[in-house]
FILUM-937375 format. One record per residue: x, z, y negated of N, C-alpha, C, CB in turn; residue in three letters; residue number from 0. Coordinates in steps of 0.1 Angstrom, whole numbers. Atoms other than C-alpha are relative to their C-alpha. Glycine has a CB too. Layout:
// residues N
<site n_x="X" n_z="Z" n_y="Y" ca_x="X" ca_z="Z" ca_y="Y" c_x="X" c_z="Z" c_y="Y" cb_x="X" cb_z="Z" cb_y="Y" r="ALA" k="NUM"/>
...
This chain:
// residues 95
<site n_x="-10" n_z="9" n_y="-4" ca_x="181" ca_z="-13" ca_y="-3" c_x="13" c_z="8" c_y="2" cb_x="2" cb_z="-12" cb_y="-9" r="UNK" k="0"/>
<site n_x="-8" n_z="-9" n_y="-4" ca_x="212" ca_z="-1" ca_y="12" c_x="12" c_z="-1" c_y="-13" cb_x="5" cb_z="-3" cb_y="15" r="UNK" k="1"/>
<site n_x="-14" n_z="3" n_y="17" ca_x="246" ca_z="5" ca_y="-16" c_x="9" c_z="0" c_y="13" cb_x="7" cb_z="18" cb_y="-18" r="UNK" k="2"/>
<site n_x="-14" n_z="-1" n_y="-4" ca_x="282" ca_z="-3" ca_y="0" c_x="4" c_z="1" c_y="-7" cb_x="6" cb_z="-7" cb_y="6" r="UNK" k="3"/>
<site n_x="-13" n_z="-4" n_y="5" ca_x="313" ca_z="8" ca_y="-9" c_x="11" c_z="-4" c_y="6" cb_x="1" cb_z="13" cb_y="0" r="UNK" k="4"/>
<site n_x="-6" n_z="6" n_y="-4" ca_x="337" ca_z="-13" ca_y="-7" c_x="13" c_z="5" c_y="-6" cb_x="-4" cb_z="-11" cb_y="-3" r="UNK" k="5"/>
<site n_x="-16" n_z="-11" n_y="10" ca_x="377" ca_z="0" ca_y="-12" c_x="9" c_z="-6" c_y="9" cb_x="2" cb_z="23" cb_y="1" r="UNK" k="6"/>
<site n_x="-14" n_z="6" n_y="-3" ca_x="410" ca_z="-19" ca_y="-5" c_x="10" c_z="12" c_y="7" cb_x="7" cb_z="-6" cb_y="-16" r="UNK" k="7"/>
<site n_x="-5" n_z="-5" n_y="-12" ca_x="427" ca_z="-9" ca_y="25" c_x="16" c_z="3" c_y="-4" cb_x="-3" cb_z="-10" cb_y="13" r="UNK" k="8"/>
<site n_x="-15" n_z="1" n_y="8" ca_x="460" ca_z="8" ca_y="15" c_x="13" c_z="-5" c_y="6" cb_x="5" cb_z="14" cb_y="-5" r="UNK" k="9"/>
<site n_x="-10" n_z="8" n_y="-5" ca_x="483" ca_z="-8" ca_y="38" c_x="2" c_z="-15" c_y="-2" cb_x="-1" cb_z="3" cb_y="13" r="UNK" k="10"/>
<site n_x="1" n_z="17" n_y="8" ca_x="473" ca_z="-42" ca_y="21" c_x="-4" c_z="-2" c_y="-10" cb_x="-6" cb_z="-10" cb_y="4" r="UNK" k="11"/>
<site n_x="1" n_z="3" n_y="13" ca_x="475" ca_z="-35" ca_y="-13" c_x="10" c_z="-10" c_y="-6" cb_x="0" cb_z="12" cb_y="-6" r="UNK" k="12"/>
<site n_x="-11" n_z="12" n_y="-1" ca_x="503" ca_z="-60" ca_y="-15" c_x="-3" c_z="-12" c_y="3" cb_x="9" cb_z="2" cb_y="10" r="UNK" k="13"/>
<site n_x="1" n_z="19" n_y="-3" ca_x="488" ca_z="-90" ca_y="-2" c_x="-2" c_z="-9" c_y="-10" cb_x="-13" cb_z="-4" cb_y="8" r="UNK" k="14"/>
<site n_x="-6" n_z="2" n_y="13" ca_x="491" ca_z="-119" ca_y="-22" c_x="-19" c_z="-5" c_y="0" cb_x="17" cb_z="-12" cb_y="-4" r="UNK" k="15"/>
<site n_x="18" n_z="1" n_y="7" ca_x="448" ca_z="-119" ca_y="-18" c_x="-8" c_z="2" c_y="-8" cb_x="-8" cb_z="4" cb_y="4" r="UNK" k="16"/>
<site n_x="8" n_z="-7" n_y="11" ca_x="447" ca_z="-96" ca_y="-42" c_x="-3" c_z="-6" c_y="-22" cb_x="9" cb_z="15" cb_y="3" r="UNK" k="17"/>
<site n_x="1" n_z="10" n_y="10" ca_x="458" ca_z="-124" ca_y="-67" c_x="-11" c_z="-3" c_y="-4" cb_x="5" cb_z="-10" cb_y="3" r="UNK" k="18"/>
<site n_x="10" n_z="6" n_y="4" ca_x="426" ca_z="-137" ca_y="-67" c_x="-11" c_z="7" c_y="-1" cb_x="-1" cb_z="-10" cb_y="6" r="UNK" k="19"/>
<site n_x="16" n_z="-12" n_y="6" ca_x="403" ca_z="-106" ca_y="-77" c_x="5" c_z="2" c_y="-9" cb_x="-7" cb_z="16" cb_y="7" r="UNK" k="20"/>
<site n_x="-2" n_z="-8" n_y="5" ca_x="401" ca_z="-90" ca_y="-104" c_x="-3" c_z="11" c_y="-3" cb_x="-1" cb_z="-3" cb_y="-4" r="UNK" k="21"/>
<site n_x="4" n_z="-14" n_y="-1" ca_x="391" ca_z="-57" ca_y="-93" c_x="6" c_z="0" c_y="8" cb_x="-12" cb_z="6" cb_y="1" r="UNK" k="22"/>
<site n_x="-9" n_z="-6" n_y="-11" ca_x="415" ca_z="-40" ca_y="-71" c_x="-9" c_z="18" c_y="4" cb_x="21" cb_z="2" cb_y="-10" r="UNK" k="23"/>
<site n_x="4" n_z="-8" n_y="-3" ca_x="396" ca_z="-10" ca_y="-69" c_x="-13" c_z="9" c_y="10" cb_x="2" cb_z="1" cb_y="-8" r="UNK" k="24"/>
<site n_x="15" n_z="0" n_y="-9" ca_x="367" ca_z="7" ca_y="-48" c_x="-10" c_z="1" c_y="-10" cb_x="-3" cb_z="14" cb_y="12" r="UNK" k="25"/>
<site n_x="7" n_z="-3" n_y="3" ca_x="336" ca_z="1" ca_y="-58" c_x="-9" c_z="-1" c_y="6" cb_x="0" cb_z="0" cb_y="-6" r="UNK" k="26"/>
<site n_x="12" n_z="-2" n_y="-7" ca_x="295" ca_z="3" ca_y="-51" c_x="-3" c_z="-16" c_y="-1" cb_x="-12" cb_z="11" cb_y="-8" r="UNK" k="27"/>
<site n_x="5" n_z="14" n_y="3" ca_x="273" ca_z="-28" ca_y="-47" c_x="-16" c_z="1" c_y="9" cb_x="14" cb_z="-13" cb_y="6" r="UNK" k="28"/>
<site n_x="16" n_z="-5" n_y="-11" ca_x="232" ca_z="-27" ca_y="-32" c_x="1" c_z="-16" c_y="6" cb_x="-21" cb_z="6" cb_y="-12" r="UNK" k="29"/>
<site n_x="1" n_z="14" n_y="-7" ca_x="231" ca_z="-57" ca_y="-7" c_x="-10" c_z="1" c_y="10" cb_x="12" cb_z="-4" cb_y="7" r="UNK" k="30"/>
<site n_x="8" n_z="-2" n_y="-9" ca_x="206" ca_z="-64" ca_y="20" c_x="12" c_z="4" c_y="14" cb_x="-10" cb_z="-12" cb_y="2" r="UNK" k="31"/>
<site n_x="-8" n_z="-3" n_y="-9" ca_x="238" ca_z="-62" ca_y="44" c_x="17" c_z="-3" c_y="-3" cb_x="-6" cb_z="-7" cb_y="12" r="UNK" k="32"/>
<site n_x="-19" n_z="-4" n_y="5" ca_x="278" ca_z="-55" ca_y="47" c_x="4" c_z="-15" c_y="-7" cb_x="15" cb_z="3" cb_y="18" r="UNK" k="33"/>
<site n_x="-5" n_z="11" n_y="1" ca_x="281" ca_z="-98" ca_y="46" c_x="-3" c_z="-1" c_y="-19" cb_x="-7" cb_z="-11" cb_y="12" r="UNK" k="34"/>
<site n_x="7" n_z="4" n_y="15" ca_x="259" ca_z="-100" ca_y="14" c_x="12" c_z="9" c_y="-13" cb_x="-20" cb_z="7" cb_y="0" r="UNK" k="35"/>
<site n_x="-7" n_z="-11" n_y="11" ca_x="280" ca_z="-67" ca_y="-5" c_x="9" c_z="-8" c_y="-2" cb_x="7" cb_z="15" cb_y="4" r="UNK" k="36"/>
<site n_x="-13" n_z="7" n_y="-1" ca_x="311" ca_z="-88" ca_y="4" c_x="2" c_z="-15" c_y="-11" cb_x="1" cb_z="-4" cb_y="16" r="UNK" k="37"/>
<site n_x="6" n_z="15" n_y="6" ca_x="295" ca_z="-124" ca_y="-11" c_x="2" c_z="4" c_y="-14" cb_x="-18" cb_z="-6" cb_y="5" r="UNK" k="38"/>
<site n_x="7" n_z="-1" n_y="14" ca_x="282" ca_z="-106" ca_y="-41" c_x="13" c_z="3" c_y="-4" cb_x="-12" cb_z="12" cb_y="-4" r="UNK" k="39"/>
<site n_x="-12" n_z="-3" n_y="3" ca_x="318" ca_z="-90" ca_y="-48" c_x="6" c_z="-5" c_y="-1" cb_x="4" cb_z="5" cb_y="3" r="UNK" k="40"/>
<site n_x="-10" n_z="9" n_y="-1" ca_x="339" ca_z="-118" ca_y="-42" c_x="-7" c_z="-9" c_y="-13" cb_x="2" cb_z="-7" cb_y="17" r="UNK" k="41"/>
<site n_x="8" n_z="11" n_y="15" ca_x="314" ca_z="-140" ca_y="-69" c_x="0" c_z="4" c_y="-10" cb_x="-15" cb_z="-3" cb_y="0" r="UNK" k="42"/>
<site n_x="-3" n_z="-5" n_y="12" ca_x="317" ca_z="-115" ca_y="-91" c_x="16" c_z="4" c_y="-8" cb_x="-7" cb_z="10" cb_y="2" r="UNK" k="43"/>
<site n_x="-15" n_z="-3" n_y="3" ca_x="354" ca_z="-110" ca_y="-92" c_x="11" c_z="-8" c_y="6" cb_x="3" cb_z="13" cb_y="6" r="UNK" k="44"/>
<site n_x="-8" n_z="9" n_y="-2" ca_x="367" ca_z="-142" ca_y="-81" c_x="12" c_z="-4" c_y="-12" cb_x="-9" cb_z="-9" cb_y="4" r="UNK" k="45"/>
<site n_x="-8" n_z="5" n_y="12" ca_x="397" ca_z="-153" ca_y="-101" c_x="9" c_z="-13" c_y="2" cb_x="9" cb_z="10" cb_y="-4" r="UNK" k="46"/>
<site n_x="-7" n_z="12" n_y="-2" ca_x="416" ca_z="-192" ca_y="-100" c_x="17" c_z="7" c_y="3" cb_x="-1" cb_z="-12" cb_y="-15" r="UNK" k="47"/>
<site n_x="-19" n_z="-8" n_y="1" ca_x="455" ca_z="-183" ca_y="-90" c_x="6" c_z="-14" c_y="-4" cb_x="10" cb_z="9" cb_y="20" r="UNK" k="48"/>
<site n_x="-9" n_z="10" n_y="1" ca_x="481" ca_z="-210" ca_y="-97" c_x="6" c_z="-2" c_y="10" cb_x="7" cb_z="0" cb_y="-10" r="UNK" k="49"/>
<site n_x="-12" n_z="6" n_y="-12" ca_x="497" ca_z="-232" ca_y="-70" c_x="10" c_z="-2" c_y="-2" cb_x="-2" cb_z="-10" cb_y="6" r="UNK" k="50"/>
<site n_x="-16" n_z="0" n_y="3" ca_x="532" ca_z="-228" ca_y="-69" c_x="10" c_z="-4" c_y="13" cb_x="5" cb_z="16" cb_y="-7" r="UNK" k="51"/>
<site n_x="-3" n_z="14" n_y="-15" ca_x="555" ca_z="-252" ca_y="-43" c_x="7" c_z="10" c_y="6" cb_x="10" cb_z="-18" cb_y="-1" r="UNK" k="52"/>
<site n_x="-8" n_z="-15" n_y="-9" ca_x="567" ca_z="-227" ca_y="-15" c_x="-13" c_z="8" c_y="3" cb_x="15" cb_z="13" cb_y="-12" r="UNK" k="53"/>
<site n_x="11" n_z="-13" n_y="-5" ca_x="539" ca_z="-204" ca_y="-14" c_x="-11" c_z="-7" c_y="7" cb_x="-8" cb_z="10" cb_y="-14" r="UNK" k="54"/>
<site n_x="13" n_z="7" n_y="0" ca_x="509" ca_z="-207" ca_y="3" c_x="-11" c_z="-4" c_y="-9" cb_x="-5" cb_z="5" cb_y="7" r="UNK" k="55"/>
<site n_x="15" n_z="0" n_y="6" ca_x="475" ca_z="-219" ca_y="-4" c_x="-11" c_z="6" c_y="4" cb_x="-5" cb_z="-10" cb_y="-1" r="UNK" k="56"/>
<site n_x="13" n_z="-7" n_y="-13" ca_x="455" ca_z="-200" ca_y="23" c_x="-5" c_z="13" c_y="-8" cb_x="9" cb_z="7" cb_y="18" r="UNK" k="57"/>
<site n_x="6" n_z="-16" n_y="2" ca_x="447" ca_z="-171" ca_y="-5" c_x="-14" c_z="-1" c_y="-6" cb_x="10" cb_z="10" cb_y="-11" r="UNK" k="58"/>
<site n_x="18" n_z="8" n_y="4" ca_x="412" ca_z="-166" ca_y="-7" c_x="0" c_z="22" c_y="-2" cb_x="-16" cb_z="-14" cb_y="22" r="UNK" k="59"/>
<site n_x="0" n_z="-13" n_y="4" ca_x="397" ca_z="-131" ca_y="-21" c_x="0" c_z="11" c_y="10" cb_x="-11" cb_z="0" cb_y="-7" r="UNK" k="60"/>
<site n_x="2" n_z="-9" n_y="-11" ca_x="401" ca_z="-102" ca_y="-4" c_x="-12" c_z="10" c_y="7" cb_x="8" cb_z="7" cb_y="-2" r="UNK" k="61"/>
<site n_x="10" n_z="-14" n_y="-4" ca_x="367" ca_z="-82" ca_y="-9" c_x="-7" c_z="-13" c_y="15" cb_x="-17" cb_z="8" cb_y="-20" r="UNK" k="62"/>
<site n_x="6" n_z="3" n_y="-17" ca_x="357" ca_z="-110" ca_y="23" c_x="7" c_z="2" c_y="10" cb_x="-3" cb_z="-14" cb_y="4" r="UNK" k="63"/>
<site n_x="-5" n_z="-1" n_y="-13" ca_x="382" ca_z="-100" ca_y="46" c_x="1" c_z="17" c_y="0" cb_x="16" cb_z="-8" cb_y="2" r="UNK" k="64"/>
<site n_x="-5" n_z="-18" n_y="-9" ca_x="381" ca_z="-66" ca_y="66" c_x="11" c_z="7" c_y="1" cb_x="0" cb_z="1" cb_y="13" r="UNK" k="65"/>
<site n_x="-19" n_z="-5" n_y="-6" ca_x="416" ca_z="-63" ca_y="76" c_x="6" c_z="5" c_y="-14" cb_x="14" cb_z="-19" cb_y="8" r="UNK" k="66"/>
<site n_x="-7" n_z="-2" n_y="14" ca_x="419" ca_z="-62" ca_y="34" c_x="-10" c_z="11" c_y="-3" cb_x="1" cb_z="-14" cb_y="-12" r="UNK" k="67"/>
<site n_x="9" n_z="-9" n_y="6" ca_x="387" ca_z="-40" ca_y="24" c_x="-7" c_z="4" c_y="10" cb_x="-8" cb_z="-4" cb_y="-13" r="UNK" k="68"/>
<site n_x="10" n_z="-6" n_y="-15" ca_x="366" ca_z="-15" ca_y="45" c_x="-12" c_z="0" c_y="-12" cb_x="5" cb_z="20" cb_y="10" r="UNK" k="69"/>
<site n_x="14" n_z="-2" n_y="9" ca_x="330" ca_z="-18" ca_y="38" c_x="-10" c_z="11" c_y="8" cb_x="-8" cb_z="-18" cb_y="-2" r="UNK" k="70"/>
<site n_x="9" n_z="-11" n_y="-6" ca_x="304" ca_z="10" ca_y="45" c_x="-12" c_z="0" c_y="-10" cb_x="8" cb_z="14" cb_y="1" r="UNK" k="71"/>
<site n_x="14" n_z="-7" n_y="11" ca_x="270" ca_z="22" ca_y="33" c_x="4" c_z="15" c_y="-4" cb_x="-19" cb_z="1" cb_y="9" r="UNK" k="72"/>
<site n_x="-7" n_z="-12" n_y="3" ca_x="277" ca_z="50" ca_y="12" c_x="-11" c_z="3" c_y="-12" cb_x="18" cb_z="-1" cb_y="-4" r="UNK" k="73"/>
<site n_x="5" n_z="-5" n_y="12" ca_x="260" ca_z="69" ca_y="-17" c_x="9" c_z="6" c_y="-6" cb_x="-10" cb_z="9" cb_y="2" r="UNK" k="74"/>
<site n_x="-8" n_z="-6" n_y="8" ca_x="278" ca_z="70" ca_y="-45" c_x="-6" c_z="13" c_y="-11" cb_x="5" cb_z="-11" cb_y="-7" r="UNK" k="75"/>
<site n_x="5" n_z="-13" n_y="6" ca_x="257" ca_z="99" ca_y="-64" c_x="-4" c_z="-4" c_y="-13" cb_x="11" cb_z="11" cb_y="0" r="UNK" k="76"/>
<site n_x="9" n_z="6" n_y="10" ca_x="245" ca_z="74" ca_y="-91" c_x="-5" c_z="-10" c_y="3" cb_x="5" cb_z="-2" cb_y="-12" r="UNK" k="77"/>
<site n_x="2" n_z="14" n_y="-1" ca_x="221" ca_z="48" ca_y="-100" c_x="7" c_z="-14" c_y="2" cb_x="-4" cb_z="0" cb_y="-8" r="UNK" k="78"/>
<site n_x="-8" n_z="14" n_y="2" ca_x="230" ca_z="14" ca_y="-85" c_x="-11" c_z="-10" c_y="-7" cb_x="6" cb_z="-7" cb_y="15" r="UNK" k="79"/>
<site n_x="12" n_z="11" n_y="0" ca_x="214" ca_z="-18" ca_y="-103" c_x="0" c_z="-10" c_y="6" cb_x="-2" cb_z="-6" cb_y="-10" r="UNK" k="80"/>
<site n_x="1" n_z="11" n_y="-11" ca_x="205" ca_z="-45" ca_y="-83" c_x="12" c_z="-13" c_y="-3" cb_x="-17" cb_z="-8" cb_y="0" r="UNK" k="81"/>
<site n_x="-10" n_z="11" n_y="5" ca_x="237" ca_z="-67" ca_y="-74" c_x="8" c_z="1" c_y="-9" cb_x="-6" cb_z="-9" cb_y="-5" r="UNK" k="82"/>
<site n_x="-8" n_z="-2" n_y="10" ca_x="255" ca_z="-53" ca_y="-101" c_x="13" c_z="12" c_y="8" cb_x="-11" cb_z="6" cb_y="-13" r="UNK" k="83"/>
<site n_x="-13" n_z="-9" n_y="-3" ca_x="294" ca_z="-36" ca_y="-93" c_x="1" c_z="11" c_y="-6" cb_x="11" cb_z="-6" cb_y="-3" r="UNK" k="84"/>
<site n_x="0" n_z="-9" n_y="6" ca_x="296" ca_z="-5" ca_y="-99" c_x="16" c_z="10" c_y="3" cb_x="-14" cb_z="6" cb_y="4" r="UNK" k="85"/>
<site n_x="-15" n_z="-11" n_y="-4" ca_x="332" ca_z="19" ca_y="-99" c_x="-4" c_z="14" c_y="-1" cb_x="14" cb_z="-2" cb_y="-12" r="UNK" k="86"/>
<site n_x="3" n_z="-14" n_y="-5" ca_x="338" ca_z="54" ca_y="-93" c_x="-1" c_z="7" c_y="-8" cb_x="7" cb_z="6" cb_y="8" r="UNK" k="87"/>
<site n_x="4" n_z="-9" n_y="15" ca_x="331" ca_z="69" ca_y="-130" c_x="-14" c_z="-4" c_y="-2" cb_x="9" cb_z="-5" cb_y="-16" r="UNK" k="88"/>
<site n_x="10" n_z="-5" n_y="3" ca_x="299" ca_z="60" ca_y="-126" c_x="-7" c_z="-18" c_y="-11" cb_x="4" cb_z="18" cb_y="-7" r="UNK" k="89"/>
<site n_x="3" n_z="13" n_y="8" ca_x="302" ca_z="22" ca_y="-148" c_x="2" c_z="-11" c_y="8" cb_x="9" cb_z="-1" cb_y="-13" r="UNK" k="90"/>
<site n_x="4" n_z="11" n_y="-10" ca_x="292" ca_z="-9" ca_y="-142" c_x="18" c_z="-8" c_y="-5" cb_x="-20" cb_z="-11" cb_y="-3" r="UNK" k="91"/>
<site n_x="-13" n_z="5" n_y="0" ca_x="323" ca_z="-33" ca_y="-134" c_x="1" c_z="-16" c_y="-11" cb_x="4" cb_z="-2" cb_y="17" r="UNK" k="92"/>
<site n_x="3" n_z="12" n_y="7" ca_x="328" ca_z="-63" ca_y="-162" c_x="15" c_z="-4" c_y="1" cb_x="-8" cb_z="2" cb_y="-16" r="UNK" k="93"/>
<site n_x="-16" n_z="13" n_y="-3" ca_x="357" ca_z="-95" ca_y="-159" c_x="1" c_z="8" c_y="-16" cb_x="-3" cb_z="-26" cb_y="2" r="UNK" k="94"/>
């Protein structure tokens, strides 16, 4: 199965999308395709934000938007386990 590597685009490390992950960093993930890496990542690192009057509500996670994270098939040079987040030391990613 293929691994992506998913990594926050540095001209939108600022957004306020990033509120609602809790991984800001690149990591692996084995998916059947880029949509699925994206699904699995966002389910795994979703986080509630607090609505506050003035701001929007339109913030939704960023590992599904492009314009926020580039996704690619990549070999990270270790075991991935199925579905499971992996970062760049090689460990798996836990909330």
């Amino acid at each position: 199965m293929p691994v992506y590597k998913l990594t926050p685009a540095l001209e939108h490390v600022a957004s306020p999308s990033w509120k609602a992950s809790t991984l800001r960093d690149a990591c692996w993930i084995d998916a059947e395709s880029e949509e699925l890496a994206r699904v699995l990542i966002e389910g795994q690192t979703l986080k509630m934000i607090d609505a506050k009057p003035g701001e929007p509500l339109n913030v939704f996670s960023p590992w599904k938007q492009g314009e926020i994270t580039t996704c690619e098939e990549n070999d990270p040079g270790f075991v991935i386990e199925p579905h499971v987040i992996f970062l760049a030391d090689g460990k798996r990613f836990t909330n």
